[in-house]
C-alpha positions as CSV (number, residue, x, y, z in Angstrom):
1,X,24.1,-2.0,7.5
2,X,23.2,2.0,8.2
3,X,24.4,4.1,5.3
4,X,27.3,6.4,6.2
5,X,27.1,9.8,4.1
6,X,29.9,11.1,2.4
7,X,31.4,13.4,4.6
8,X,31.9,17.6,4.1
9,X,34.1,18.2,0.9
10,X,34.6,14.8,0.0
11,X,34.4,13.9,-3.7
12,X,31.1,11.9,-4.5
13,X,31.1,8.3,-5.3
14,X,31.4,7.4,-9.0
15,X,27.6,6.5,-10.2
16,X,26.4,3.5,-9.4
17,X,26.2,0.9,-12.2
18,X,22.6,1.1,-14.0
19,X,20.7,-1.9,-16.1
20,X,18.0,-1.8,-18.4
21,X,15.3,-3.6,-17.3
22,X,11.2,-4.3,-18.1
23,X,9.3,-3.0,-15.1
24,X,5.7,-3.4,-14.1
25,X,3.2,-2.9,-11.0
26,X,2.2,-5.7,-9.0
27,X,-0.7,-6.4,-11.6
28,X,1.7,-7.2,-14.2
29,X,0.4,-4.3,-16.5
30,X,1.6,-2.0,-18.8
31,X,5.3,-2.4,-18.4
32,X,7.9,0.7,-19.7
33,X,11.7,0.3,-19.8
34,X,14.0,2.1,-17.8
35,X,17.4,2.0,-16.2
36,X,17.4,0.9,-13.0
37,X,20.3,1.4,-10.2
38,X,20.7,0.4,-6.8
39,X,22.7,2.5,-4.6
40,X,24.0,0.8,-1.4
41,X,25.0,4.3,0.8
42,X,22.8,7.4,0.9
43,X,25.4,9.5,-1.1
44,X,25.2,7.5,-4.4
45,X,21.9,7.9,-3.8
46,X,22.4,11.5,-4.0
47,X,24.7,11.0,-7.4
48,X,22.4,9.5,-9.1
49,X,19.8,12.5,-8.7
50,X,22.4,14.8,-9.0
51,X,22.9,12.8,-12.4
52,X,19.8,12.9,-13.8
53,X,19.1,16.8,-12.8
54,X,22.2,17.6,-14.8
55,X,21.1,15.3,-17.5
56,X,17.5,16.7,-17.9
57,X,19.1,20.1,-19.4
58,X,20.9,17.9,-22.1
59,X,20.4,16.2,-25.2
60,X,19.4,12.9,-25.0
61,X,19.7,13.1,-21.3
62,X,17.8,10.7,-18.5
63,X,14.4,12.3,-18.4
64,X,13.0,11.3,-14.9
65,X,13.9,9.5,-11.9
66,X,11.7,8.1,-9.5
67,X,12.3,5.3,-6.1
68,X,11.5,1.9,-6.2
69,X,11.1,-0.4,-3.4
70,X,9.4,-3.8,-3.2
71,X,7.2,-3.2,-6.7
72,X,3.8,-3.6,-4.6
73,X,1.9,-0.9,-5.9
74,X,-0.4,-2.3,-8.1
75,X,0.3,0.1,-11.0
76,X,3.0,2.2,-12.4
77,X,4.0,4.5,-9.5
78,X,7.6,2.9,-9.5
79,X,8.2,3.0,-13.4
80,X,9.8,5.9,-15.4
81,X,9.8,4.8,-18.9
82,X,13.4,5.7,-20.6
83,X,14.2,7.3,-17.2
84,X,16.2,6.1,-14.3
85,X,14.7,3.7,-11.7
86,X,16.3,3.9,-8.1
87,X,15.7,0.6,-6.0
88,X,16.1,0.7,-2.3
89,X,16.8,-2.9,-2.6
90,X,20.7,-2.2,-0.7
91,X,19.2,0.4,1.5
92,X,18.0,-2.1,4.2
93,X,19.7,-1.6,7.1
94,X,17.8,-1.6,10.4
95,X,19.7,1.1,11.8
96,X,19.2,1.4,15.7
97,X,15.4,-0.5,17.5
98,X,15.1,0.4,21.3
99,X,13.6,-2.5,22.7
100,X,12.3,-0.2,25.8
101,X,10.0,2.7,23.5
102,X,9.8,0.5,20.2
103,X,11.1,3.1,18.5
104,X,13.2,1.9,14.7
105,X,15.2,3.7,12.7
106,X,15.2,1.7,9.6
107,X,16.2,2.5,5.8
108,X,14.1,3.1,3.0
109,X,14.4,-0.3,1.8
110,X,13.5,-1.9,5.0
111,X,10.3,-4.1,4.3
112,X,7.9,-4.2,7.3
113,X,8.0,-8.1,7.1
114,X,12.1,-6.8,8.9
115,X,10.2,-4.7,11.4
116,X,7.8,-7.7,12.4
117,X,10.8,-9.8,12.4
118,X,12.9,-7.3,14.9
119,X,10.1,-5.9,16.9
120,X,8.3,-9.0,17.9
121,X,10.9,-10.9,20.0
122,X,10.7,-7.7,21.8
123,X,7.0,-7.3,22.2
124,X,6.4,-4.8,19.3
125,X,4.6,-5.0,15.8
126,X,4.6,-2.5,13.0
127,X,1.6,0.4,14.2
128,X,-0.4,-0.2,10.4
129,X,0.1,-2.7,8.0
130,X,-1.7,-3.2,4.8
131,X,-2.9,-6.7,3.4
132,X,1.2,-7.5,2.8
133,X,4.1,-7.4,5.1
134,X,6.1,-7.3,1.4
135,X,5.9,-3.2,1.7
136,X,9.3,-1.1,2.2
137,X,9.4,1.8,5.1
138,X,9.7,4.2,2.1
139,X,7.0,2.9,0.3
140,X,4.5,2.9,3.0
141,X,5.8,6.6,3.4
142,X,5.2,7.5,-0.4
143,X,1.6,5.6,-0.5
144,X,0.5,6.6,3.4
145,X,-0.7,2.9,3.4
146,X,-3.6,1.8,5.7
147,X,-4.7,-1.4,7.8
148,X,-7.8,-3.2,9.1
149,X,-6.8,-0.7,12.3
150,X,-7.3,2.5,10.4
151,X,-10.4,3.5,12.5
152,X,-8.3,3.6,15.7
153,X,-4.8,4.2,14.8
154,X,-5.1,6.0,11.4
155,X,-2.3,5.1,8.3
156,X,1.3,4.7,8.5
157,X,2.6,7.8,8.1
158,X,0.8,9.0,11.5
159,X,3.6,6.7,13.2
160,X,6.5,8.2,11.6
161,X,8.4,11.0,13.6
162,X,10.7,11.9,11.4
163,X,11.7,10.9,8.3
164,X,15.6,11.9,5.7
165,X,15.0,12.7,2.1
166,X,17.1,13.5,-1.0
167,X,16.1,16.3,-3.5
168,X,17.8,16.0,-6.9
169,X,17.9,20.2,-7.0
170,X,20.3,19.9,-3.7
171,X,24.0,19.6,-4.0
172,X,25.0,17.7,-1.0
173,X,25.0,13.9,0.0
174,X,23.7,14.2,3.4
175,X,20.2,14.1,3.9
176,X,17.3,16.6,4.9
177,X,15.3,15.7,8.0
178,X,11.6,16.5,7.8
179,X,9.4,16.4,11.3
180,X,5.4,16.7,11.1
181,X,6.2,19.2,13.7
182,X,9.3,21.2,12.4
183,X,8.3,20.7,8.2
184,X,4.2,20.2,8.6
185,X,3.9,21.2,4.7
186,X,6.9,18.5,3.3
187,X,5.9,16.0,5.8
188,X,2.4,15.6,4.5
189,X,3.5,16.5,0.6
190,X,5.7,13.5,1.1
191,X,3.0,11.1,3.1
192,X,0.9,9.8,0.2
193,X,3.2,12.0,-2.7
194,X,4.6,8.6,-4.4
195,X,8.8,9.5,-4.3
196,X,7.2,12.7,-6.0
197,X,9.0,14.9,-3.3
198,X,12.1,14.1,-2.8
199,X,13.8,10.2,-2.1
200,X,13.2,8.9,1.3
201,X,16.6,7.5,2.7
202,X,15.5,6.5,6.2
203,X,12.4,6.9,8.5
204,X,12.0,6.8,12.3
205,X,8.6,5.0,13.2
206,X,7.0,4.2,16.7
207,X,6.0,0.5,17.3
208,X,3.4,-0.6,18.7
209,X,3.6,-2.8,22.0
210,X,1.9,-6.5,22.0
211,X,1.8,-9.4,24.3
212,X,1.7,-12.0,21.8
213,X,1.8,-12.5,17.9
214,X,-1.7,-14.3,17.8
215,X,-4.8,-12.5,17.5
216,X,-8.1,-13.4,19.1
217,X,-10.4,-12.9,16.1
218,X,-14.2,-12.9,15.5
219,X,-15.7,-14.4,13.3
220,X,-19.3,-13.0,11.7
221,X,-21.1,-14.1,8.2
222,X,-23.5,-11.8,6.7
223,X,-26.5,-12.2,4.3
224,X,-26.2,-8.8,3.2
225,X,-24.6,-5.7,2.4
226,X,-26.8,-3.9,4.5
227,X,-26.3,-6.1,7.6
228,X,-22.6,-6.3,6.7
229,X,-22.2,-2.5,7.0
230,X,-24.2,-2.7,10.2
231,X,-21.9,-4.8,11.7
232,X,-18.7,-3.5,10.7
233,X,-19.9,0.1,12.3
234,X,-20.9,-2.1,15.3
235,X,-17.3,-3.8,15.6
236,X,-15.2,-1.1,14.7
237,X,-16.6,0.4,18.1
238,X,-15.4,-2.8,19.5
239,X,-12.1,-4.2,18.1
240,X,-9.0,-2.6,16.7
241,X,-8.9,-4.5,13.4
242,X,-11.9,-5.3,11.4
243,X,-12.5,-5.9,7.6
244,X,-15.2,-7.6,5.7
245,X,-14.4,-10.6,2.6
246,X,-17.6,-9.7,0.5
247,X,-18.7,-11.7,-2.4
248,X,-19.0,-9.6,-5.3
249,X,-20.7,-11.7,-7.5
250,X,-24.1,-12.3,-5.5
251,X,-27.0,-10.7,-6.3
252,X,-30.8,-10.6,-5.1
253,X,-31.3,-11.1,-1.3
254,X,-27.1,-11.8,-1.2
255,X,-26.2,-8.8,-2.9
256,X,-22.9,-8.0,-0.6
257,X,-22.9,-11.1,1.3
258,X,-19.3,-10.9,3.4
259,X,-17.5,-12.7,5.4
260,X,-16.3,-9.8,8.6
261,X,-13.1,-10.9,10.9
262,X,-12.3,-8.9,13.4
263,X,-9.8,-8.7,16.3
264,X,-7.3,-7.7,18.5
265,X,-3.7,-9.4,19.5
266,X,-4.1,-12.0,22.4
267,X,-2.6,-11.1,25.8
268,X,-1.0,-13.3,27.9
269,X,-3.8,-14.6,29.6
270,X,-5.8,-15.6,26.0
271,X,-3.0,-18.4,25.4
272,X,-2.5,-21.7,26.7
273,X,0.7,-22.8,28.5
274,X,2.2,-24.2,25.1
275,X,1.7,-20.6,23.5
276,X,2.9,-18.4,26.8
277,X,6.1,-20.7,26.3
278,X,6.6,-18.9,23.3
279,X,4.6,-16.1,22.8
280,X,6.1,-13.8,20.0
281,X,6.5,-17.3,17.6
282,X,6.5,-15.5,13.7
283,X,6.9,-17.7,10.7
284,X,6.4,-15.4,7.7
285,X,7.9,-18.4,5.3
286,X,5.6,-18.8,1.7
287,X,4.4,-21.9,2.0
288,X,3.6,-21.9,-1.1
289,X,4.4,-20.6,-4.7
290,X,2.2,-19.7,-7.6
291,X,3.3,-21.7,-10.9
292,X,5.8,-19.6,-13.5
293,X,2.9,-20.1,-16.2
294,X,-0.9,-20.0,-15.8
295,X,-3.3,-20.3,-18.9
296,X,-4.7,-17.5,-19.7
297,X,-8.5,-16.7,-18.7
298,X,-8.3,-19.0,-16.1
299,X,-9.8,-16.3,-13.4
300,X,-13.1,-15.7,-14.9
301,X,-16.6,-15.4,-14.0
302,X,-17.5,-18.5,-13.6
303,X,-14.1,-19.7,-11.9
304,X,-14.5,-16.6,-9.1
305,X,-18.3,-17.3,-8.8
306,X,-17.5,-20.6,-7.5
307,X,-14.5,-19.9,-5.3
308,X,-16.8,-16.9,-3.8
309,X,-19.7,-19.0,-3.2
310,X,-17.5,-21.8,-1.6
311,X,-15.4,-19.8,0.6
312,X,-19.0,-18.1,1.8
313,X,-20.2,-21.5,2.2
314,X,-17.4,-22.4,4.8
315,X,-17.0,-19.9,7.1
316,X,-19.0,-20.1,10.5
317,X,-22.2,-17.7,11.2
318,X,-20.5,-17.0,14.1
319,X,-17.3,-17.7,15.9
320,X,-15.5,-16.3,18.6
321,X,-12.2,-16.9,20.4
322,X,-10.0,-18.3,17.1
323,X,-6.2,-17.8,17.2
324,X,-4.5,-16.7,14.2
325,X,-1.4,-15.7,13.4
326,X,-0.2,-12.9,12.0
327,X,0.0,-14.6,8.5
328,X,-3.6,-16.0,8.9
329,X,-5.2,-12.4,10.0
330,X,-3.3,-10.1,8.1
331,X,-1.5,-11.1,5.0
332,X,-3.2,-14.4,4.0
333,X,-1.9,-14.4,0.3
334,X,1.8,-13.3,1.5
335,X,1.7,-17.5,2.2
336,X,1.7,-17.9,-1.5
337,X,5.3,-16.4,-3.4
338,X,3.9,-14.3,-6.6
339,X,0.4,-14.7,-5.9
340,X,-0.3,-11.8,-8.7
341,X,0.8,-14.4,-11.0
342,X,-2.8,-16.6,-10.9
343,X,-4.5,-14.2,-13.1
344,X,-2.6,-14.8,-16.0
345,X,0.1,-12.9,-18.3
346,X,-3.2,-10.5,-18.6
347,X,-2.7,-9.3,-15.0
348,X,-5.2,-7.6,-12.9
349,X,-6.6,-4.3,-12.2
350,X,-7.4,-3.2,-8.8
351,X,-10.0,-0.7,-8.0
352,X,-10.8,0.7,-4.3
353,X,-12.3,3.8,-3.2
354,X,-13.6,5.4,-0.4
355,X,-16.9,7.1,0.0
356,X,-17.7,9.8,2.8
357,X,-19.9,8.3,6.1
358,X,-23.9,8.4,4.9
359,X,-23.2,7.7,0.8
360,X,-24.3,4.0,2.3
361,X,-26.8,4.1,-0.3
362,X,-24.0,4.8,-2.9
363,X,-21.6,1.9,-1.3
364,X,-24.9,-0.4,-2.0
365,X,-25.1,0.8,-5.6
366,X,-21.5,0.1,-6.3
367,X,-22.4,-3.9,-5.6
368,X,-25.5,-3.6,-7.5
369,X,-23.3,-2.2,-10.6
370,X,-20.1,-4.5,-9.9
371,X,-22.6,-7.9,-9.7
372,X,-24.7,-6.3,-12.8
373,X,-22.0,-6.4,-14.6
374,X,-20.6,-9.9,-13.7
375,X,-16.9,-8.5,-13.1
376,X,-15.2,-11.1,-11.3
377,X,-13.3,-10.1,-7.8
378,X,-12.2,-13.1,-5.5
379,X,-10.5,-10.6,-3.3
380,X,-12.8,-7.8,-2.8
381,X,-12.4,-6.2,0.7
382,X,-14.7,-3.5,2.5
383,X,-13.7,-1.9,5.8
384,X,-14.5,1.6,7.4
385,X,-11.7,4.4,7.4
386,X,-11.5,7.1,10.7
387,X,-10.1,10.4,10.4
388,X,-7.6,11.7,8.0
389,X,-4.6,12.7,8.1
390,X,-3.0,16.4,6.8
391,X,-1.6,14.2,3.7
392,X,-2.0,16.3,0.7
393,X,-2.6,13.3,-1.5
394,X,-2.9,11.0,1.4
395,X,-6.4,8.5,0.2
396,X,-7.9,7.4,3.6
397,X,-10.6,9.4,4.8
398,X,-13.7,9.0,7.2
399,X,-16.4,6.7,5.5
400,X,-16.3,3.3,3.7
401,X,-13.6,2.3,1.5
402,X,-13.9,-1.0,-1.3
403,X,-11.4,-2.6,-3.1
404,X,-12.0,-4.6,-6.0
405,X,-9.1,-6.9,-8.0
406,X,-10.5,-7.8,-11.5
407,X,-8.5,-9.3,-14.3
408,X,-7.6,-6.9,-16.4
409,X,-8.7,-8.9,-19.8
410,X,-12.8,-8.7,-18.1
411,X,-14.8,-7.9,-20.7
412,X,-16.2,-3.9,-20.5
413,X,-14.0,-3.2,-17.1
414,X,-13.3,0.0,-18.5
415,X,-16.5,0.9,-18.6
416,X,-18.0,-0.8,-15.9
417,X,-14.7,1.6,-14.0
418,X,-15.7,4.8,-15.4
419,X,-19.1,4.4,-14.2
420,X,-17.7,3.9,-10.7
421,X,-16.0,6.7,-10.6
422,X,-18.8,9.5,-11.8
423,X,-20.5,7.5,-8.6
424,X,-17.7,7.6,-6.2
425,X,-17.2,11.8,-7.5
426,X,-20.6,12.5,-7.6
427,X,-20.7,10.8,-3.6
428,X,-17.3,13.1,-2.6
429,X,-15.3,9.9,-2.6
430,X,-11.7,9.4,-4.3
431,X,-9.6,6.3,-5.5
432,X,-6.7,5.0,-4.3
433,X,-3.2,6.5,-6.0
434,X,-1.2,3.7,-5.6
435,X,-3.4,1.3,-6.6
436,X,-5.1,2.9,-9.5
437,X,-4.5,2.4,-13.4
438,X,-6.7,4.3,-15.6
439,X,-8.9,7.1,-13.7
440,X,-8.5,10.3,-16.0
441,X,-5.9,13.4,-14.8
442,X,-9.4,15.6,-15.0
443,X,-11.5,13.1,-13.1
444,X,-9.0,13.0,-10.4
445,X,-9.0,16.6,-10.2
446,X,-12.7,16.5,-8.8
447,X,-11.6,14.1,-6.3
448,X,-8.3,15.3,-4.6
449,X,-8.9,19.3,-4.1
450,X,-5.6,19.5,-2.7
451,X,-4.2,18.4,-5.9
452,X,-3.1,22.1,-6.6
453,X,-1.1,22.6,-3.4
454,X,1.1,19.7,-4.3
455,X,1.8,20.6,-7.6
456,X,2.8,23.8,-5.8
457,X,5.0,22.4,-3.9
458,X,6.5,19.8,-6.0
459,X,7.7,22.7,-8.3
460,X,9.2,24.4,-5.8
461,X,11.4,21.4,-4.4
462,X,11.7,19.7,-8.2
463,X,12.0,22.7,-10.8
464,X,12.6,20.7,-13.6
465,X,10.8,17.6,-12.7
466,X,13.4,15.7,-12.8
467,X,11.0,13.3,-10.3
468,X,8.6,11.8,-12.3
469,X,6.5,8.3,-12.9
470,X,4.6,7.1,-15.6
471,X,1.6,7.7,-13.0
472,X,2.6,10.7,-12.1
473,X,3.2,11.8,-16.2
474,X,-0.2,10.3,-16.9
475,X,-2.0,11.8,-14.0
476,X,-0.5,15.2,-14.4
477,X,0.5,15.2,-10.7
C-alpha cells in the first residue's frame, strides 16, 4: 500500500522499533553492526532522520544513517557501523501503473522483479535492468544501475521523471519532489550518490513497451578478445541488448575467449501459436537454492578453470533465432536463491570498470594481467557503455566496461587490484561505486573529477553528515 504522510500540524509517529543486527554487501564481506529500522509510512521515515540529526549533536548519539533496500550492492554502501540502518523493506507499495503510457509510481522499496511482475501482463518491462531483477526502485536510483541495453537506452535513472526524497536537516514529514527538469543539480547528485543525498521515498519511472517476454537472442563464440570486442561494436549497432561471458582464465591465442548473446524482445510474429496464446508468460520463481554451508576454497583456480573451459566448450559458434526468457537472458543466477553463498564464508570481491572508447589496447592488457595472475572469475562480463548521463557520481560512461567476481580469499587480489586500477587511471577509466571494496579515497579522486561538486552539495543538504556509509566514511565521499 502507498504511504500516506502525516498531515500539516500533526504530531509525528512515535519511532519505529530498531534491532541490532550484523550487516554485509552481497559478497558477504566485511560486516559492521548497526541498528536497523523499518518504517512502513513515509513520515516515520522522516522520524527516524529527524532522530538521528538530533542525536548526532549528543553524547553517545546515533552517528549516521543511511537507506537500505534489497542488500545487492556488492559492498558496504548499505552499512553504517554503530549507526542506524533504514530498510525499505515496508515501503513497497506500487502506488498507481497506467496500463496506456507505462508510466509507475512505485515506493522505494519496490524491487524491479514487482515492476516485471505488473508491467508485463500489460505489455511493459522495466526500461534498464542490471544482471538481477532482486534491485529496489531506490536502489537502482542511488547506484544509477546499467543493463546489457546501455548503448541505446542509457542507465536507470534516465527513465525516472521524478522522484520524493527525505532530508534529515528538514522538519517535515512530507516529501520533496526533485525533476531532472525543475532540480537538474539534486536529481543527478542523487542518481549514482548511494542514499548520500537525501532518502528516496518513491520514484515515477517510464516503462518500456514489449510484445512478448521472450527474447530472440544471438548467439556468437569468439576465439579472442580481439574478435570479441569486434563483434560486440558490430552488434551493439545491431541489437538493443548485448553482453559478452569471457573466460578469464585463458591465455595464449584464447586470451579473452567470450561467449557474446545478444538480442531484442520477440514480437508477435517471432512466436508460435502456443506462445501468442500467452505472450507476457513470467515465472521469476528460484528454481533452485544454494546450500546454507559450502567448504571453504571450493571456488578456486582450478575449480573456475574448468567450469570456464566447459561452459566455452558448449555454447554454439553461432546460433540465431533462440527464445529465452527473461530469466534465461537477463538474470540467469536470480534462478539460484543466495547464489553469493557458493564462494564460501570468504565471500567475493567484485571488480568492474570502464575504460574510455580507443584504450582497447588497455582493455587487452587487463586480461593479460587478470589470466597472469591466475585470479579466478566464472562470472566475468564485458559489454560496451553509450553516452553518460549528468550523474555526478553516476559510473557508466562511453567505452568498454569489465566486471570481474573473484573470491575474496585469492591469493595476491589485492595487488593484482591495485595494479588495475593505476591502468584503468592512467587509461581515464573509473570503478564501479557500488560494487567496489577497497580502491583508495585518493585513487578515486583521479577517477571521478566531479567528486568535489558532490561533496559540495552533500554539505549543503546534510550539514552534519548525519547520512553516511561505511563506503562513503572510507571513501571520503
Amino acid at each position: 500500500m502507498p504511504s500516506t504522510p502525516t498531515s500539516p500540524g500533526q504530531a509525528s509517529p512515535d519511532p519505529v522499533p530498531a534491532r541490532q543486527v550484523r550487516l554485509t554487501g552481497w559478497g558477504r564481506i566485511a560486516p559492521t553492526t548497526a541498528e536497523l529500522a523499518a518504517p512502513a509510512t513515509d513520515a516515520e521515515a522522516a522520524a527516524l532522520l529527524r532522530r538521528v540529526a538530533r542525536d548526532a549533536d549528543r553524547p553517545g548519539g546515533q552517528p549516521a544513517v543511511i537507506a537500505r533496500g534489497l542488500g545487492r550492492s556488492y559492498n558496504n554502501a548499505a552499512q553504517s557501523a554503530g549507526g542506524l540502518v533504514i530498510s525499505t523493506g515496508r515501503l513497497n507499495g506500487i502506488v498507481s501503473l497506467d496500463p496506456a503510457t507505462g508510466v509507475v509510481v512505485a515506493e522505494a522499496g519496490v524491487s524491479l522483479e514487482q515492476l516485471m511482475v505488473a508491467g508485463l501482463p500489460h505489455g511493459w518491462f522495466v526500461p534498464v535492468s542490471p544482471g538481477t531483477r532482486q534491485v529496489t526502485v531506490g536502489g537502482a536510483i542511488a547506484a544509477d544501475v546499467h543493463g546489457k541495453n546501455h548503448h541505446v537506452a542509457g542507465s536507470f535513472a534516465s527513465h525516472v521523471t521524478s522522484f520524493d526524497i527525505l532530508f534529515p536537516s528538514a522538519d517535515q514529514d512530507e516529501p520533496h519532489t526533485v525533476t531532472p527538469q525543475a532540480d537538474p543539480e539534486l536529481f543527478w547528485a542523487t542518481a549514482g550518490g548511494l542514499g548520500l543525498t537525501g532518502f528516496i521515498t518513491r520514484a515515477t519511472i517510464q516503462l518500456k513497451r514489449v510484445e512478448s517476454s521472450l527474447v530472440k537472442v544471438v548467439t556468437v563464440k569468439t576465439r579472442d578478445v580481439d574478435e570479441t570486442m569486434a563483434v560486440l561494436a558490430e552488434h551493439d549497432k545491431k541489437y538493443g541488448y548485448t553482453v559478452a561471458w569471457s573466460d578469464d582464465l585463458a591465455s595464449g591465442g584464447s586470451l579473452g575467449r567470450s561467449i557474446i548473446t545478444s538480442g531484442d524482445f520477440a514480437t508477435l510474429a517471432d512466436l508460435d501459436d502456443r506462445q501468442r496464446s500467452d505472450p507476457f508468460r513470467f515465472d521469476p520463481r528460484a528454481r533452485i537454492g544454494a546450500p546454507g554451508f559450502i567448504p571453504p576454497g571450493l571456488m578456486n583456480r582450478h575449480s573456475i578453470r574448468l567450469a570456464n573451459a566447459v561452459w566455452y566448450a558448449k555454447a554454439p559458434r553461432h546460433r540465431e533465432h533462440e527464445l529465452q526468457t527473461i530469466s534465461q537472458f537477463f538474470h540467469p543466477l536470480d534462478g539460484i536463491r543466495n547464489w553469493n553463498r557458493v564462494y564460501g564464508p570468504g565471500g567475493f570481491r567484485q571488480y568492474q570498470y570502464v575504460l574510455p572508447f580507443g584504450a582497447e589496447a588497455a582493455v587487452r592488457r587487463s586480461f593479460e594481467m587478470v589470466s597472469a595472475h591466475r585470479a579466478p572469475s566464472f562470472v566475468t562480463v564485458l559489454k560496451r557503455f553509450g553516452q553518460a548521463d549528468p550523474g555526478l557520481l553516476s559510473f557508466p560512461a562511453p567505452g568498454w566496461t569489465l566486471a570481474l567476481d573473484f573470491p575474496a580469499r585469492t591469493p595476491g587480489l589485492g595487488p593484482l587490484l591495485d595494479e588495475l586500477d593505476r591502468l584503468v587511471v592512467a587509461n581515464g577509466g573509473r570503478v564501479y561505486l557500488a560494487k567496489d571494496s577497497r580502491v583508495s579515497a585518493a585513487r578515486l579522486e583521479e577517477m571521478y573529477p566531479r567528486l568535489p561538486e558532490f561533496r559540495k552539495l552533500r554539505a549543503e543538504l546534510d550539514p552534519k553528515g548525519t547520512l553516511a556509509s561505511d563506503l562513503s566514511r572510507r571513501l571520503n565521499l
